[in-house]
Backbone as JSON Lines, residues from 0, in Angstrom:
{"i":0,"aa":"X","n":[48.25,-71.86,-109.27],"ca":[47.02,-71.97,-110.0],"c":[45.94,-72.49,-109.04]}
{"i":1,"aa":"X","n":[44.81,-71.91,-108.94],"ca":[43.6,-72.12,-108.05],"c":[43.02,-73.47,-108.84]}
{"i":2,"aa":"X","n":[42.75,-74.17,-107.59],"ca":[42.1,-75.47,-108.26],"c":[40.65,-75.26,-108.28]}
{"i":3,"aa":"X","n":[40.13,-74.39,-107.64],"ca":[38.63,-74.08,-107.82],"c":[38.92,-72.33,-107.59]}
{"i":4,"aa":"X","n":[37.25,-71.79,-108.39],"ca":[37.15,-70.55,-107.48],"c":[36.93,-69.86,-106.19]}
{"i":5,"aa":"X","n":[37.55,-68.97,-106.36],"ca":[37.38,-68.61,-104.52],"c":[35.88,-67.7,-104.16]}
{"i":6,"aa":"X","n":[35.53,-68.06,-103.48],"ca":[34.5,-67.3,-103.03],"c":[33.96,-65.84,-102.66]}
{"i":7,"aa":"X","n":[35.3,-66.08,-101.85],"ca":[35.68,-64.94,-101.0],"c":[36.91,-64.11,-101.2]}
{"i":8,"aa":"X","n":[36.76,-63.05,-101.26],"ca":[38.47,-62.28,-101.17],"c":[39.65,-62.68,-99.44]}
{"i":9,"aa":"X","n":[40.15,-62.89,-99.97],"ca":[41.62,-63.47,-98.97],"c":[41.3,-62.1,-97.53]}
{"i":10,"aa":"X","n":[41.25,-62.65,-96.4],"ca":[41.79,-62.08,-95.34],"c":[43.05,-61.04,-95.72]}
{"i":11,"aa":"X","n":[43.0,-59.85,-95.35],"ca":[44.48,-59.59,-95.5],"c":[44.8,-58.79,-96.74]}
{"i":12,"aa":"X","n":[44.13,-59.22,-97.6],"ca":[44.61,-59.09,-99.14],"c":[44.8,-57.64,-99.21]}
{"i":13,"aa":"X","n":[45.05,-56.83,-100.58],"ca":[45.08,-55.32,-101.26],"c":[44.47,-55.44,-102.38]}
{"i":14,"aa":"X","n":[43.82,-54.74,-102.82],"ca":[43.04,-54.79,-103.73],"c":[43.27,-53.0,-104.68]}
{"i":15,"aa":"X","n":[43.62,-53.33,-105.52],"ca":[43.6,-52.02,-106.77],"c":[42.56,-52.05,-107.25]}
{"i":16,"aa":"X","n":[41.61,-50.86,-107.26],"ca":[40.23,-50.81,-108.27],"c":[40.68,-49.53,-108.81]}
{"i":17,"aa":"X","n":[40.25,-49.8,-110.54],"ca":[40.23,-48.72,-111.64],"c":[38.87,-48.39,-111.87]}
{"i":18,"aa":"X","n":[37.97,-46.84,-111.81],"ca":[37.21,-46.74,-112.21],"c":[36.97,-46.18,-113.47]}
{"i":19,"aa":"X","n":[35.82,-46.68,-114.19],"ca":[36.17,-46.28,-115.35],"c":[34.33,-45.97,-116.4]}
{"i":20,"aa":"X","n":[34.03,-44.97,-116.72],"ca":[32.5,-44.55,-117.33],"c":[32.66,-45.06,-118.13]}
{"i":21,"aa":"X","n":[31.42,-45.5,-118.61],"ca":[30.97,-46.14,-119.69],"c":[29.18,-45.89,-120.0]}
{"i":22,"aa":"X","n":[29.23,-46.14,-121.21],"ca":[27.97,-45.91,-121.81],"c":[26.78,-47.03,-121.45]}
{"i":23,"aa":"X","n":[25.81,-46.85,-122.2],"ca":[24.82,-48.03,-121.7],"c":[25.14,-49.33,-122.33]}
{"i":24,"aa":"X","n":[25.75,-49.05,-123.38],"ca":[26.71,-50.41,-124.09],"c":[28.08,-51.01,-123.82]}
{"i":25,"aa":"X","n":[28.1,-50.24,-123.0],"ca":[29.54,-50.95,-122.18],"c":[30.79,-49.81,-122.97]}
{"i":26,"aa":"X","n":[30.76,-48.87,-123.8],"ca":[31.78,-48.43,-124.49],"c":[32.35,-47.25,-123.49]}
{"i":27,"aa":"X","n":[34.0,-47.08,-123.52],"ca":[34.08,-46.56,-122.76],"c":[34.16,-44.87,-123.3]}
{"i":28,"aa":"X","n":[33.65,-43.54,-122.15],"ca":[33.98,-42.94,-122.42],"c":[35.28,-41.92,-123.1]}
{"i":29,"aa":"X","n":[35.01,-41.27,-124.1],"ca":[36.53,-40.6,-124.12],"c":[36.98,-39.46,-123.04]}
{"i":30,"aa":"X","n":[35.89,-38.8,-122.41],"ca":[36.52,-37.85,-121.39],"c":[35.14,-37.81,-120.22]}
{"i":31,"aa":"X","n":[35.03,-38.03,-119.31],"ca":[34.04,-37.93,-118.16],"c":[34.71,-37.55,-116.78]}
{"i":32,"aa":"X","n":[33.64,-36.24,-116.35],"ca":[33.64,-35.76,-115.01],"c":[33.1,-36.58,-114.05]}
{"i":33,"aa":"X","n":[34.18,-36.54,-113.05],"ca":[33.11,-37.21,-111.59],"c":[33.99,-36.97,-110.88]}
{"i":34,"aa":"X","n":[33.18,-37.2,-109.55],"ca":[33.88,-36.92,-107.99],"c":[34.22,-38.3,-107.67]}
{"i":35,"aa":"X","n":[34.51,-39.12,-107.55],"ca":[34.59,-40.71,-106.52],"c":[34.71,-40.28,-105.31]}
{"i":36,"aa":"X","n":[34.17,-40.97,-104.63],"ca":[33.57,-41.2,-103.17],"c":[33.4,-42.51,-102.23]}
{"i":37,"aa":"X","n":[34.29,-42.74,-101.57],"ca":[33.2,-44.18,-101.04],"c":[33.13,-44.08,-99.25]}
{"i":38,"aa":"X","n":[32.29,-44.9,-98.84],"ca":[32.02,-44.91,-97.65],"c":[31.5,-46.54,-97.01]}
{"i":39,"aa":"X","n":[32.65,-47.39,-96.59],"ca":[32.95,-48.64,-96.49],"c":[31.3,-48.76,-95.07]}
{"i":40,"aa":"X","n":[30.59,-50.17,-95.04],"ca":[29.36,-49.76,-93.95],"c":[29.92,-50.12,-92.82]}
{"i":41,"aa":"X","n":[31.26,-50.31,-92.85],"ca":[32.08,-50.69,-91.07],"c":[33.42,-50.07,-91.51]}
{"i":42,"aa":"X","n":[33.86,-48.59,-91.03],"ca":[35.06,-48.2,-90.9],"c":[36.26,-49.15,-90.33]}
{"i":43,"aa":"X","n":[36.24,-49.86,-89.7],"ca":[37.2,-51.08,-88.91],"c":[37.33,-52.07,-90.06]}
{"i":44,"aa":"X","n":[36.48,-52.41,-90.75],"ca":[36.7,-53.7,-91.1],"c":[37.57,-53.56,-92.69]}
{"i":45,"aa":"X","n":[37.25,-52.29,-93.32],"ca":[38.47,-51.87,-94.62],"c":[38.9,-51.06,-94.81]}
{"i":46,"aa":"X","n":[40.3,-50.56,-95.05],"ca":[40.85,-49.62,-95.23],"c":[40.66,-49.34,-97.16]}
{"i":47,"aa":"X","n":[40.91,-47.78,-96.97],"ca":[40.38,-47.12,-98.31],"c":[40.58,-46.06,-99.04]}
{"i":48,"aa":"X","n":[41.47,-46.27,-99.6],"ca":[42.53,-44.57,-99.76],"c":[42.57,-44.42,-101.53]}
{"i":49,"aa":"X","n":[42.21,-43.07,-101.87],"ca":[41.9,-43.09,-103.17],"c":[43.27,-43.16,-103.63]}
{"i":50,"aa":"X","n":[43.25,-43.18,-105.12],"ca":[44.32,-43.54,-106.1],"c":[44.93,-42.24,-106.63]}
{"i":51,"aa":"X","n":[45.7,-42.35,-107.76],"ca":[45.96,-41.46,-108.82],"c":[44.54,-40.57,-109.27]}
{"i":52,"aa":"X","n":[44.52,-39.17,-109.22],"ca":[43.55,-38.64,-110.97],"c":[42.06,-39.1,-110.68]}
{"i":53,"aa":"X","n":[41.81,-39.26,-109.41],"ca":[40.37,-39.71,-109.37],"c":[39.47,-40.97,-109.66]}
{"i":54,"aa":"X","n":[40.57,-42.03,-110.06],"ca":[40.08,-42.9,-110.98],"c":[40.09,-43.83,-110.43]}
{"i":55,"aa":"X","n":[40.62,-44.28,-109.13],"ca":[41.08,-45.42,-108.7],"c":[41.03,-45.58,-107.17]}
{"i":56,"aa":"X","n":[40.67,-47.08,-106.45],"ca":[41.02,-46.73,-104.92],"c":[41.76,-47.53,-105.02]}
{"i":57,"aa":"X","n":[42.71,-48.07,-103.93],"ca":[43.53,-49.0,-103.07],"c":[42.69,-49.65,-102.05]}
{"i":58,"aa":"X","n":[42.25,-50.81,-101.65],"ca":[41.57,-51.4,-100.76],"c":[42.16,-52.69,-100.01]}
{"i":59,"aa":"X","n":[42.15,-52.33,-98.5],"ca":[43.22,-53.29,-97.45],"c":[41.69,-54.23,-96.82]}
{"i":60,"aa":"X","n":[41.45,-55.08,-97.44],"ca":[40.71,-56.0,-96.86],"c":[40.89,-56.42,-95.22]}
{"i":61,"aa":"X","n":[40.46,-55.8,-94.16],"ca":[41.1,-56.34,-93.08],"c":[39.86,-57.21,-92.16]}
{"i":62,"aa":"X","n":[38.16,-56.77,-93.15],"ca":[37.53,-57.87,-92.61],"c":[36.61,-57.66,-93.81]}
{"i":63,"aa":"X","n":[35.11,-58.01,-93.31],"ca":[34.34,-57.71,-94.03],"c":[33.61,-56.11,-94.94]}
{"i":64,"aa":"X","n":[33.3,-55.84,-95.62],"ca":[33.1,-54.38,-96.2],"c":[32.32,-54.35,-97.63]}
{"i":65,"aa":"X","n":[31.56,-53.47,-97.72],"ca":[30.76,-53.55,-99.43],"c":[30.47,-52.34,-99.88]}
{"i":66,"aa":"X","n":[30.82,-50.69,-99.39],"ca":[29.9,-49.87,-100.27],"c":[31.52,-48.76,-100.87]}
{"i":67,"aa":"X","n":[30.92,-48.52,-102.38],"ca":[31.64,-47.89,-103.19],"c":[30.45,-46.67,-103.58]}
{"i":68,"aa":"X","n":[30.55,-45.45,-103.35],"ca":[29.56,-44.82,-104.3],"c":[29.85,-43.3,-104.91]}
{"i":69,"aa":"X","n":[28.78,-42.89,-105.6],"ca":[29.48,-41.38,-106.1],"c":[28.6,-40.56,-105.47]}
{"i":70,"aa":"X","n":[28.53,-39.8,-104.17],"ca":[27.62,-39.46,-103.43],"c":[26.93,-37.91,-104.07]}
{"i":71,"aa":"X","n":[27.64,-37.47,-105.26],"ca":[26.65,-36.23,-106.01],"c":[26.08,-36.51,-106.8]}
{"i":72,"aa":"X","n":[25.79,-37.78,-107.06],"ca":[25.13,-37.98,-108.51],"c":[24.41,-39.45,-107.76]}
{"i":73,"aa":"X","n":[23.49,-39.48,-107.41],"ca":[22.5,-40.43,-106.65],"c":[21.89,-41.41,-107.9]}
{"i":74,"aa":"X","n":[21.81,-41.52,-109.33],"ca":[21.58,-42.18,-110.09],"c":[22.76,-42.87,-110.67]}
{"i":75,"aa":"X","n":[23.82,-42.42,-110.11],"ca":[24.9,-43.53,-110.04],"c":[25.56,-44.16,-108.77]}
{"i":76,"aa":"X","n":[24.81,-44.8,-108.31],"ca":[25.39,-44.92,-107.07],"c":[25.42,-46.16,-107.81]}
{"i":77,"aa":"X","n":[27.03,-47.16,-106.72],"ca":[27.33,-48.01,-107.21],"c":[27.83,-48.79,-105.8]}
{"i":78,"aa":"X","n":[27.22,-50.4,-105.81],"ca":[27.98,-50.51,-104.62],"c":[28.4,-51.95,-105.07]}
{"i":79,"aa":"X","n":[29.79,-51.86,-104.01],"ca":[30.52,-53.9,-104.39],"c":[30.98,-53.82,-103.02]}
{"i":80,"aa":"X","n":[30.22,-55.75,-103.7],"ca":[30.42,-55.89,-102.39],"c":[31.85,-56.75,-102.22]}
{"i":81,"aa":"X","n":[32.02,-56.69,-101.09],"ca":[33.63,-57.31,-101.12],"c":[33.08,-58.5,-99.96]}
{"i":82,"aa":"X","n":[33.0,-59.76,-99.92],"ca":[32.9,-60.86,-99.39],"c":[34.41,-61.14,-98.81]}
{"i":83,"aa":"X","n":[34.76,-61.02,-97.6],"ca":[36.11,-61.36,-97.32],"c":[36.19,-62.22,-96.08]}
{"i":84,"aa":"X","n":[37.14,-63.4,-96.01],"ca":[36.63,-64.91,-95.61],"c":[38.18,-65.23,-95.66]}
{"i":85,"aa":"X","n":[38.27,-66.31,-94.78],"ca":[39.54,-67.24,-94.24],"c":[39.87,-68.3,-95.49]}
{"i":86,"aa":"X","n":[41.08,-68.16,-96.09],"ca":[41.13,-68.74,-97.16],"c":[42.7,-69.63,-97.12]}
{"i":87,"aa":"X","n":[42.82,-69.4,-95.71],"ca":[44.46,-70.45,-95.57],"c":[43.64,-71.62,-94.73]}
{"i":88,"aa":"X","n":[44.64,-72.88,-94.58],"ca":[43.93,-73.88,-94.24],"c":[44.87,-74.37,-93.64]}
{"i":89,"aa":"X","n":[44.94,-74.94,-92.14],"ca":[43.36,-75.32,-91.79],"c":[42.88,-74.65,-91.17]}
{"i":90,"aa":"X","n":[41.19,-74.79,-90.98],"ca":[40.47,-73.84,-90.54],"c":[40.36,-74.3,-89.06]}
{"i":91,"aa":"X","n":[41.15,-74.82,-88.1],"ca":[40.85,-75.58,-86.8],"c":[41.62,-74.21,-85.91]}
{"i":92,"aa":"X","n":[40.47,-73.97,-85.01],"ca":[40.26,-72.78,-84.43],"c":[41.51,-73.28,-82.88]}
{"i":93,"aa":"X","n":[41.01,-74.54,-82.55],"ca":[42.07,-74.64,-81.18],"c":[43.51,-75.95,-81.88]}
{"i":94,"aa":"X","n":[44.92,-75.52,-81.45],"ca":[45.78,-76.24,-81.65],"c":[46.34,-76.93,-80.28]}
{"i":95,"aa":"X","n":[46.49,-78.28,-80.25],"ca":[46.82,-78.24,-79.21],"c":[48.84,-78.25,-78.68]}
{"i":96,"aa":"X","n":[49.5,-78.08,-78.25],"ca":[50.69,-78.04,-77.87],"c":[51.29,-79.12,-78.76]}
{"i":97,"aa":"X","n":[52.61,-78.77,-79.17],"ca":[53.52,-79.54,-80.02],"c":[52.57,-80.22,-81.24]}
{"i":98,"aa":"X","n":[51.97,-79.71,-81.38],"ca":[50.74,-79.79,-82.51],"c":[51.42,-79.84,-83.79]}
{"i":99,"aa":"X","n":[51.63,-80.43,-85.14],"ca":[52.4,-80.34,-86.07],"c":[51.19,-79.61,-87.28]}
{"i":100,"aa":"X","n":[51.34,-78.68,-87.78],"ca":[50.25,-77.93,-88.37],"c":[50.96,-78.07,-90.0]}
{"i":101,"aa":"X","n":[50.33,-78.3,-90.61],"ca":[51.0,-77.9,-92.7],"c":[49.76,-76.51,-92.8]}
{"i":102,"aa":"X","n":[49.96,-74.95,-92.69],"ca":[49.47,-74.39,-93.5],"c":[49.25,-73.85,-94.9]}
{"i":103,"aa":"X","n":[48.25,-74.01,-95.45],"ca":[48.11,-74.51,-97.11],"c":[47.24,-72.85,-97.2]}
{"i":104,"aa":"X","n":[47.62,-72.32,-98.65],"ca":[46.99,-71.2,-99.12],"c":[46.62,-72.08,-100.5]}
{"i":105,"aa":"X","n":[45.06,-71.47,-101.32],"ca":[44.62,-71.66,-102.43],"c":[45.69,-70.62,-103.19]}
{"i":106,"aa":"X","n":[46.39,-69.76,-103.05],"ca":[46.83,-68.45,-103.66],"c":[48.48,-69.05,-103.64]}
{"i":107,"aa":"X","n":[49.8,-68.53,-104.81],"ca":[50.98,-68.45,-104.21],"c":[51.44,-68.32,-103.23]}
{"i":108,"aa":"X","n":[52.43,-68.51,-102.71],"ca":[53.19,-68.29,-101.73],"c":[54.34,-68.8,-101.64]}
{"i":109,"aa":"X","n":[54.91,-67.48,-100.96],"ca":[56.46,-67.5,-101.21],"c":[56.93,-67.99,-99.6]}
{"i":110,"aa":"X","n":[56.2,-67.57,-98.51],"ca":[56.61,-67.76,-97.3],"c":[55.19,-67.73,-96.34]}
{"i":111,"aa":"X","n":[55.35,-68.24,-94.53],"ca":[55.01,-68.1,-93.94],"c":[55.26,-67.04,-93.12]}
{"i":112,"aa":"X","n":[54.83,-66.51,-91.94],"ca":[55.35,-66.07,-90.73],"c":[53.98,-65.55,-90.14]}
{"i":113,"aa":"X","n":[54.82,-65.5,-88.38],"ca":[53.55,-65.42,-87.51],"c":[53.35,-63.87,-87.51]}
{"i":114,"aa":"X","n":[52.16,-62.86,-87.08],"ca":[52.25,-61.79,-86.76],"c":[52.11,-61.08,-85.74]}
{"i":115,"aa":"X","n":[52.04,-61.9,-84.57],"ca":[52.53,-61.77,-83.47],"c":[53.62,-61.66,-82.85]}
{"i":116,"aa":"X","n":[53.97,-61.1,-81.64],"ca":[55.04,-60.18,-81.38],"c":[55.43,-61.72,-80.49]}
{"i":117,"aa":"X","n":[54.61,-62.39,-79.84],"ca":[55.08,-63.56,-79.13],"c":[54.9,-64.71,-80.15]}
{"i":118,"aa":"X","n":[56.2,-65.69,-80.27],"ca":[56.34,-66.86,-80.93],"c":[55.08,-67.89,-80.11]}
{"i":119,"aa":"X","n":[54.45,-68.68,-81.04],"ca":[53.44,-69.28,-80.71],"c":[53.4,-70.5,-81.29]}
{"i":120,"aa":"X","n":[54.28,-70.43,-82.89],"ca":[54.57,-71.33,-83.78],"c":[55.83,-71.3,-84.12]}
{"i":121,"aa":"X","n":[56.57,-72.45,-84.0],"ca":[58.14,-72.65,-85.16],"c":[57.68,-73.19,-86.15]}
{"i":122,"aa":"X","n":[58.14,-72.71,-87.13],"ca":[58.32,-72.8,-88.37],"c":[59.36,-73.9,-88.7]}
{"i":123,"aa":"X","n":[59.2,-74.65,-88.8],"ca":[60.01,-76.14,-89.4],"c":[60.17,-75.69,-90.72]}
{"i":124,"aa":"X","n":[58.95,-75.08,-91.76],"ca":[59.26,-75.0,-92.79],"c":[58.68,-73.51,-93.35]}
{"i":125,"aa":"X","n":[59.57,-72.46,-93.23],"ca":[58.75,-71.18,-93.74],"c":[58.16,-71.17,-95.11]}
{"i":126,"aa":"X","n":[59.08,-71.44,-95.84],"ca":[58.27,-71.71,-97.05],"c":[56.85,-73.02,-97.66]}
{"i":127,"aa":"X","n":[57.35,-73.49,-96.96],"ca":[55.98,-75.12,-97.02],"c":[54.62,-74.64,-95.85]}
{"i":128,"aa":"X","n":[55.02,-73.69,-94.83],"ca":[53.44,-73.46,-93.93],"c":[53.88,-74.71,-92.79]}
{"i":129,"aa":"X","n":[55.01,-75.59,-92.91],"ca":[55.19,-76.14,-91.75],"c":[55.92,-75.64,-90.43]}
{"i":130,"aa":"X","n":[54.75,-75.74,-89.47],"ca":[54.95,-75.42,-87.91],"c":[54.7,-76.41,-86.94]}
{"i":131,"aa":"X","n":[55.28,-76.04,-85.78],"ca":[54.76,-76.54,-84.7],"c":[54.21,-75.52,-83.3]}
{"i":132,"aa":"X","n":[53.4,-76.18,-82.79],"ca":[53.01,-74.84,-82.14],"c":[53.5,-74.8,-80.62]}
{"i":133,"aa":"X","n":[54.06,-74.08,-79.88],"ca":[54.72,-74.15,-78.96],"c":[54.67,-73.39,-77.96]}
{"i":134,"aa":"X","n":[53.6,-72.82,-78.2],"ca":[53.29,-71.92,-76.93],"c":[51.33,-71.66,-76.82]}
{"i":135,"aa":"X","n":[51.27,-71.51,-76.01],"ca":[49.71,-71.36,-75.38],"c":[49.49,-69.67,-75.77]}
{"i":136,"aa":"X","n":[47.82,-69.82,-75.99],"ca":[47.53,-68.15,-76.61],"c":[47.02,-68.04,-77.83]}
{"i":137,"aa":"X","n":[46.83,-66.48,-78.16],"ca":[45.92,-66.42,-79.62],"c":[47.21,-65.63,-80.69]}
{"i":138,"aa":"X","n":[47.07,-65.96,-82.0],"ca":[47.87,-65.62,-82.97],"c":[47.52,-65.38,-84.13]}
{"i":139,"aa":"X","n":[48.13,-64.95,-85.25],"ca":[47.65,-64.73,-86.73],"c":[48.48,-65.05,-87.11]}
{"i":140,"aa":"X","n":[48.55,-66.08,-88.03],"ca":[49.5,-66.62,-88.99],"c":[49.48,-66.02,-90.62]}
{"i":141,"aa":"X","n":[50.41,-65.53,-91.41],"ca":[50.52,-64.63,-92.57],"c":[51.08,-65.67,-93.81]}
{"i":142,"aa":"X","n":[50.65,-65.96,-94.63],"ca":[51.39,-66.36,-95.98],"c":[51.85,-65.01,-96.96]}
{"i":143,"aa":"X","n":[52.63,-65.06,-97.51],"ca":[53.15,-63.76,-98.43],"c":[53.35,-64.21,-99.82]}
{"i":144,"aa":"X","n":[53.29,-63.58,-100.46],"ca":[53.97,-63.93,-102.04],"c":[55.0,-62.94,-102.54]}
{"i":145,"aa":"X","n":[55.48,-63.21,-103.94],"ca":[56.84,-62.3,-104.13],"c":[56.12,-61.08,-104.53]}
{"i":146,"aa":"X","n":[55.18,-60.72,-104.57],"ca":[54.47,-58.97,-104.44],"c":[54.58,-58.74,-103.59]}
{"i":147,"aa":"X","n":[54.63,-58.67,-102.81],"ca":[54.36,-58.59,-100.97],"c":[52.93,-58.38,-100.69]}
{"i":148,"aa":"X","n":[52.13,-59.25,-101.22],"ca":[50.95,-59.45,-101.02],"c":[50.81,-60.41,-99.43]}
{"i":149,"aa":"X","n":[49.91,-59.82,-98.59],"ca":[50.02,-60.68,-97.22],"c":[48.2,-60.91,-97.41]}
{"i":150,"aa":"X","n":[48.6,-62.61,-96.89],"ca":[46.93,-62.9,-96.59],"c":[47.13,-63.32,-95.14]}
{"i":151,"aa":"X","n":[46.46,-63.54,-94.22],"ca":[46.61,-64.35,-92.88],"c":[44.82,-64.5,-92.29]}
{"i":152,"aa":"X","n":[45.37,-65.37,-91.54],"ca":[44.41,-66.19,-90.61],"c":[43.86,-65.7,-89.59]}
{"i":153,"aa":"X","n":[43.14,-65.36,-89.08],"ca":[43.41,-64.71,-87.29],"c":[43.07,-65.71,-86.31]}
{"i":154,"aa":"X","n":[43.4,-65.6,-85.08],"ca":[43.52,-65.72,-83.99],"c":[43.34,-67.19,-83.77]}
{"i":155,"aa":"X","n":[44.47,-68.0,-83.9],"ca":[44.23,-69.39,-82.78],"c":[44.32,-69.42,-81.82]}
{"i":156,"aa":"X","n":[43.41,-70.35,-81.11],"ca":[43.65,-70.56,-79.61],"c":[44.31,-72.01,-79.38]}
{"i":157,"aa":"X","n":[45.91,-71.49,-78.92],"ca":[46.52,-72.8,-78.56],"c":[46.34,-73.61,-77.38]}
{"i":158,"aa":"X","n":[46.21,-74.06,-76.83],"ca":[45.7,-74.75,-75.81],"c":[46.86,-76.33,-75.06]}
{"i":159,"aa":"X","n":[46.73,-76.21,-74.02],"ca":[47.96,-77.42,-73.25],"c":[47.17,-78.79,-73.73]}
């Protein structure tokens, strides 16, 4: 349970969007044509792959990103924005050696792990976010939950 709201969408995260017409009163249609379309304003920063039936995207938050639109019908253009921001803690950019770190998520979590191919952190505690850091260099640290939802951190600089 979130002790406050989040601001920002999680680093990392997936995101399911249902689209869905509606009237000027909010009621929803019983049958409506459309194309969906979108075109993210930084290809790098989200991935974006439509859904089922036209109705839906899948969205891989991998940085920042905001435009959704229906590019044949210019009086519906629609855009969201997706605010996406570092939401594991702590936010301390340099660690220094044998450094004892507790990483904390606002969100569930079922586990830690690093996503780097070189160990940088032991894990004292995969499930608690307790590490130590043990090697010099930059890394991304991942929290998961039992969806296999992954959020992570990017790049510390460990330091002697």
């Amino acid at each position: 349970m979130l002790e406050k709201p989040l601001t920002v969408f999680p680093l990392g995260y997936r995101l399911h969007v249902d689209v869905e017409s509606r009237d000027h009163f909010g009621r929803l249609f019983d049958a409506a044509k459309h194309s969906l379309n979108y075109r993210p304003h930084r290809f790098d920063l989200t991935e974006i792959h439509p859904g089922n039936a036209n109705s839906s995207f899948d969205i891989h938050l991998k940085d920042f990103g905001e435009t959704v639109w229906d590019r044949n019908n210019p009086e519906l253009n629609v855009f969201l924005r997706l605010p996406v921001g570092d939401v594991i803690r702590p936010l301390a950019h340099s660690v220094v050696l044998s450094e004892i770190v507790c990483f904390n998520s606002p969100l569930p979590v079922s586990g830690w792990k690093e996503l780097d191919g070189k160990r940088h952190f032991q894990f004292i505690d995969e499930k608690s976010g307790i590490a130590v850091a043990v090697d010099t260099g930059n890394t991304v640290i991942a929290s998961y939950d039992a969806q296999k939802q992954t959020i992570f951190t990017k790049v510390y600089s460990l330091i002697d």
